[in-house]
C-alpha positions as CSV (number, residue, x, y, z in Angstrom):
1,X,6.9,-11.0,7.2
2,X,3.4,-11.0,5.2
3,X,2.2,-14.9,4.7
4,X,0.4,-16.2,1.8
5,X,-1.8,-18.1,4.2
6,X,-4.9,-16.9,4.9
7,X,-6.5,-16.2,8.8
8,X,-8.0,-18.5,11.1
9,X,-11.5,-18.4,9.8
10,X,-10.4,-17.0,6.1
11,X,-11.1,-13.7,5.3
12,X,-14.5,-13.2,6.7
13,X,-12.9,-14.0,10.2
14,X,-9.8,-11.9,9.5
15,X,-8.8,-8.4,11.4
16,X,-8.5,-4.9,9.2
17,X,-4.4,-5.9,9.7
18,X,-4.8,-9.9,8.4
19,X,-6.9,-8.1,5.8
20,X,-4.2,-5.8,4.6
21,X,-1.8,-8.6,4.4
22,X,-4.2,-10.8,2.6
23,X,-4.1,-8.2,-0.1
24,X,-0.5,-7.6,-0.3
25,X,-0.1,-11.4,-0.5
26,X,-2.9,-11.4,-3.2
27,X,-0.9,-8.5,-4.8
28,X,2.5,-10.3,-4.8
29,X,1.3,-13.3,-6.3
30,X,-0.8,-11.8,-9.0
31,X,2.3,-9.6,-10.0
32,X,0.4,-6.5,-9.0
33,X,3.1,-4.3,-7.8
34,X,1.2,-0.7,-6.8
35,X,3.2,2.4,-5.6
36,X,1.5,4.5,-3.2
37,X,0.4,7.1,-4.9
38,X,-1.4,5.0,-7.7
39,X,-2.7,2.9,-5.1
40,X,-4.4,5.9,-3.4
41,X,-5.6,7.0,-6.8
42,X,-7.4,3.2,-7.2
43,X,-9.0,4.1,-4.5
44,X,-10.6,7.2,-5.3
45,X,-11.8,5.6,-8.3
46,X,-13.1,2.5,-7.0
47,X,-15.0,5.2,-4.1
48,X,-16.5,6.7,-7.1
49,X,-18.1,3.6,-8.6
50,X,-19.1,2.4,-5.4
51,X,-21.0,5.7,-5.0
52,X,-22.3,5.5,-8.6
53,X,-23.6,2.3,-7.6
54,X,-25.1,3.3,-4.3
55,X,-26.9,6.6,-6.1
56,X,-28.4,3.9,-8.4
57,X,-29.3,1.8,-5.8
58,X,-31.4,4.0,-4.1
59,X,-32.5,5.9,-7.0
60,X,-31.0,9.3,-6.3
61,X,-34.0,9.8,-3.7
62,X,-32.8,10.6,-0.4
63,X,-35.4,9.2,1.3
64,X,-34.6,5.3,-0.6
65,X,-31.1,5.5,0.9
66,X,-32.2,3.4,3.5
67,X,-32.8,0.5,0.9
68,X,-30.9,-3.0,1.1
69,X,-27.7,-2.3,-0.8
70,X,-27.4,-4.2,-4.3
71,X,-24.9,-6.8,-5.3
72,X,-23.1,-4.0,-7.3
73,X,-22.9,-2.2,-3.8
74,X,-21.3,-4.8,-2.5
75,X,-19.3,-5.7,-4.9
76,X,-18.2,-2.0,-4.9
77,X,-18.1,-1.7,-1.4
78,X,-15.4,-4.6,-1.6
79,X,-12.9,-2.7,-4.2
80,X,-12.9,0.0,-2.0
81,X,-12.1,-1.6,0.5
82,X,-9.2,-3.8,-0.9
83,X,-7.6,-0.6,-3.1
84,X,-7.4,1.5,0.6
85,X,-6.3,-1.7,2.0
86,X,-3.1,-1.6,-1.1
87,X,-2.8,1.7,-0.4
88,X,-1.9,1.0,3.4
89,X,0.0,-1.7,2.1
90,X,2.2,0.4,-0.7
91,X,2.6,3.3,2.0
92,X,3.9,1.5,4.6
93,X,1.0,1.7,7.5
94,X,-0.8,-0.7,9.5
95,X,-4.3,-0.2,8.7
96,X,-5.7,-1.7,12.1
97,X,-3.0,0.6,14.3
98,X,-4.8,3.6,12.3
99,X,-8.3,2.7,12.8
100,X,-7.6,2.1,16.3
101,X,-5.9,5.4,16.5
102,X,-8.7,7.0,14.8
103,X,-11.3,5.1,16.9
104,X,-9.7,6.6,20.1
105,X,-9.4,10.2,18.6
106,X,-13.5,10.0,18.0
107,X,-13.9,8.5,21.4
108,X,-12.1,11.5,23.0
109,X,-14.1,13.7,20.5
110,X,-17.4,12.8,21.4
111,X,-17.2,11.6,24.7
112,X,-19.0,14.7,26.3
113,X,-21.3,14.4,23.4
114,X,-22.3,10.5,24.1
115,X,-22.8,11.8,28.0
116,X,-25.3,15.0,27.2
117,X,-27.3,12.6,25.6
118,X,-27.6,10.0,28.1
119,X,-27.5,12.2,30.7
C-alpha cells in the first residue's frame, strides 16, 4: 500500500521508488487520476519544455551547454521527472526495480569498454 507520508528525510532524501509513491499519493489527493497512456503523453510534453528551456538556456550554442542550468531548467527538469514518475505509477511498474535493471544492463554493456580504457 502507497502512504501519504512522506520519506525519512522528505523528498530530497527519498529513493526513485519513495519518489514514485510520493507522486501517486500527491496524485490521489489532488484528484488527479492519469491513465497510462496520457501519463506517458505528459511526459513527452513536459521533455519538450524542459528542452525548450535548456536550448534557451544555453542559447542554442553548443559550446554554452556547459552553462549552470536556469531556474526554468530546473523547474522543468522536475515535471519531467514527476510525469515519468505518474507514468510508472498509472502503468503499474516500479521505477527503482527498472533503473536498477537498466543500470545492470549498461554495466554488462560497457564493462569491456570501462576496462580498455583503464587498461
Amino acid at each position: 500500500m502507497i502512504s501519504d507520508a512522506s520519506p525519512a528525510g522528505g523528498p530530497a532524501g527519498a529513493t526513485l521508488t519513495e519518489c514514485q509513491e510520493l507522486t501517486g499519493a500527491f496524485r490521489r489527493r489532488a484528484n488527479m487520476p492519469i491513465t497510462a497512456d496520457v501519463a506517458l503523453l505528459d511526459a513527452c510534453a513536459e521533455l519538450g519544455e524542459l528542452t525548450g528551456a535548456y536550448l534557451k538556456n544555453c542559447g542554442y550554442a553548443p559550446s554554452a551547454a556547459g552553462a549552470p542550468p536556469s531556474d526554468q531548467v530546473r523547474s522543468e527538469f522536475g515535471d519531467v521527472l514527476f510525469a515519468l514518475l505518474g507514468f510508472a505509477d498509472a502503468a503499474g511498474l516500479d521505477a527503482g526495480a527498472e533503473f536498477a535493471a537498466t543500470l545492470d544492463r549498461y554495466e554488462a554493456r560497457f564493462a569491456g569498454r570501462t576496462a580498455e580504457r583503464h587498461g
